[in-house]
N, C-alpha and C positions, 0 to 999 in steps of 0.2 A: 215158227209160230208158238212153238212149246213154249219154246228156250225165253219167251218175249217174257211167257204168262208169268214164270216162274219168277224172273226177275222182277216184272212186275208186284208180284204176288209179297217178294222177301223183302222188294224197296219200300212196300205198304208197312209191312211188318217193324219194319228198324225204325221209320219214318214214327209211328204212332209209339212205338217203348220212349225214344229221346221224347217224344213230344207229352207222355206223362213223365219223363223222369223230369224235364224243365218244370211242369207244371207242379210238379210234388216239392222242388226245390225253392216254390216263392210260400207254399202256406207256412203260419209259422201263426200261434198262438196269439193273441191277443192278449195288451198288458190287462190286468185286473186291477180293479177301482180298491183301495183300500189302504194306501201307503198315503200316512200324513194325517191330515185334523179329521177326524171322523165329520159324515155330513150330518149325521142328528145327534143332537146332545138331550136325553132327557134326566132329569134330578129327583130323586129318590128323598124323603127326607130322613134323617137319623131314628127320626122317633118311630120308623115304622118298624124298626128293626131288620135281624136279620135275615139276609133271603135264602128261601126253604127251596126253591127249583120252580119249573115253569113247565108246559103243558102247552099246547096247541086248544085244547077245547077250554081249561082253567084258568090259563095266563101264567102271570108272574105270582110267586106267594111271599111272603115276610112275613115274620112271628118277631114281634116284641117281648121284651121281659116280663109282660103280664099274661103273654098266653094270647093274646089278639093277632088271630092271621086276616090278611088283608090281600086281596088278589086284585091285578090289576090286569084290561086286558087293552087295552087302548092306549097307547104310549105317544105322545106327541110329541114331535121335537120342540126345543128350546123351550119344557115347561116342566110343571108338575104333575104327572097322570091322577084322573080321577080313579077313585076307588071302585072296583065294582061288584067286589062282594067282601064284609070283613065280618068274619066271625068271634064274639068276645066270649070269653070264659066267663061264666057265672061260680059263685060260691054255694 
């Protein structure tokens, strides 16, 4: 009756290693989206100038050659983002 439990006890044991080693052998990472034509294009235009860095609470910034930064936080695909805060140098 020992002898049964034991075996019992070791065929559980090797039974359940194989049965996660199978099961560790099919996960396998998922491809990532990002190879090929981007899905949003938005367009920037020349005149805003060049971009200064971006921010979670401030957005996107650009400074033009006059000193006018321009933050934008709202970016649409397939357009031109509205401005939503731009600051102009006065003389």
């Amino acid at each position: 009756m020992k002898r049964t439990l034991v075996r019992l006890a070791t065929l559980s044991v090797v039974l359940s290693v194989f049965g996660v080693w199978f099961a560790a052998r099919k996960t396998h990472a998922q491809p990532q989206l990002g190879f090929g034509e981007p899905l949003c294009i938005s367009s920037v235009p020349i005149a805003w100038g060049q971009f200064k860095g971006g921010s979670q609470q401030a957005g996107f910034a650009f400074q033009d050659t006059a000193g006018t930064l321009r933050f934008i936080t709202n970016v649409p695909c397939n357009g031109v983002p509205q401005i939503a805060l731009e600051i102009r140098r006065t003389k």
